[in-house]
C-alpha positions in Angstrom: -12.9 -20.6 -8.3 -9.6 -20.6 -9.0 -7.3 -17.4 -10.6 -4.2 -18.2 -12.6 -1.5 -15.3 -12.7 -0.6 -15.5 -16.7 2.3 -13.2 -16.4 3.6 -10.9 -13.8 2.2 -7.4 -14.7 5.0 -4.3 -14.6 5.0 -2.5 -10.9 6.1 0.8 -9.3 7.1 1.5 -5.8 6.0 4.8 -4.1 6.2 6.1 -0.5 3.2 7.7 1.2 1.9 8.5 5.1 -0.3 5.8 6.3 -3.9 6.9 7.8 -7.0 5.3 9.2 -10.4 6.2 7.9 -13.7 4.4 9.1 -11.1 1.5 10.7 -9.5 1.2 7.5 -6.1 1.6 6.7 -4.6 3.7 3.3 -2.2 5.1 2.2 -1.9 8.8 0.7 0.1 8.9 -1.9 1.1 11.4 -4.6 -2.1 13.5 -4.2 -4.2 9.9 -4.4 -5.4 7.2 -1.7 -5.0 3.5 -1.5 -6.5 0.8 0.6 -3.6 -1.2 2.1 -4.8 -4.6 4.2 -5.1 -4.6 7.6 -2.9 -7.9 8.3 -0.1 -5.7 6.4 -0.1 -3.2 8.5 -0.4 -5.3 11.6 2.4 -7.8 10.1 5.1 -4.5 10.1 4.1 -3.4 13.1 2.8 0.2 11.2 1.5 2.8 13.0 -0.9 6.1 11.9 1.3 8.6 10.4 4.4 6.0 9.6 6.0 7.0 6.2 5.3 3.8 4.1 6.1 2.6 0.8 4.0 0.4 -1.4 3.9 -1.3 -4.6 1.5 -0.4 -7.0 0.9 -1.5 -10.8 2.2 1.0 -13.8 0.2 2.6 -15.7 -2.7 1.1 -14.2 -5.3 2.9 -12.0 -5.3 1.2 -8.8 -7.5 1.5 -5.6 -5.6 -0.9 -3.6 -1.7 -0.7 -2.6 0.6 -3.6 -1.0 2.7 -2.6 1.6 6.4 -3.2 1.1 7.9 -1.3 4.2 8.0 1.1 7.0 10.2 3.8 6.1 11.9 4.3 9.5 11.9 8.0 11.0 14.8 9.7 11.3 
């Protein structure tokens, strides 16, 4: 089955602390949880309790995050 992406949809960017529940990986952010994949956080070399930002859609509600970057500690 194929998917076709018709237009690109409008997204937000937010930063959140990445945890590990039940060897999965999310992200809490504003006051809510998203699933983030494992091959993300593996591909920026992420670690539990990294400040993280991700991109989410507007307006939408959304149970899954993509990881855009490791916020680096200062």
């Amino acid at each position: 089955m194929l998917y076709k992406q018709i237009a690109p949809i409008d997204r937000t960017t937010t930063t959140g602390l990445l945890t590990q529940d039940g060897g999965k990986y999310q992200v809490v952010a504003d006051g809510k949880t998203y699933n983030v994949l494992t091959a993300a956080v593996t591909h920026f070399s992420a670690n539990i309790g990294d400040s993280v930002s991700i991109i989410l859609p507007t307006g939408k509600d959304a149970s899954f995050g993509a990881l855009d970057a490791v916020i680096p500690s200062k």
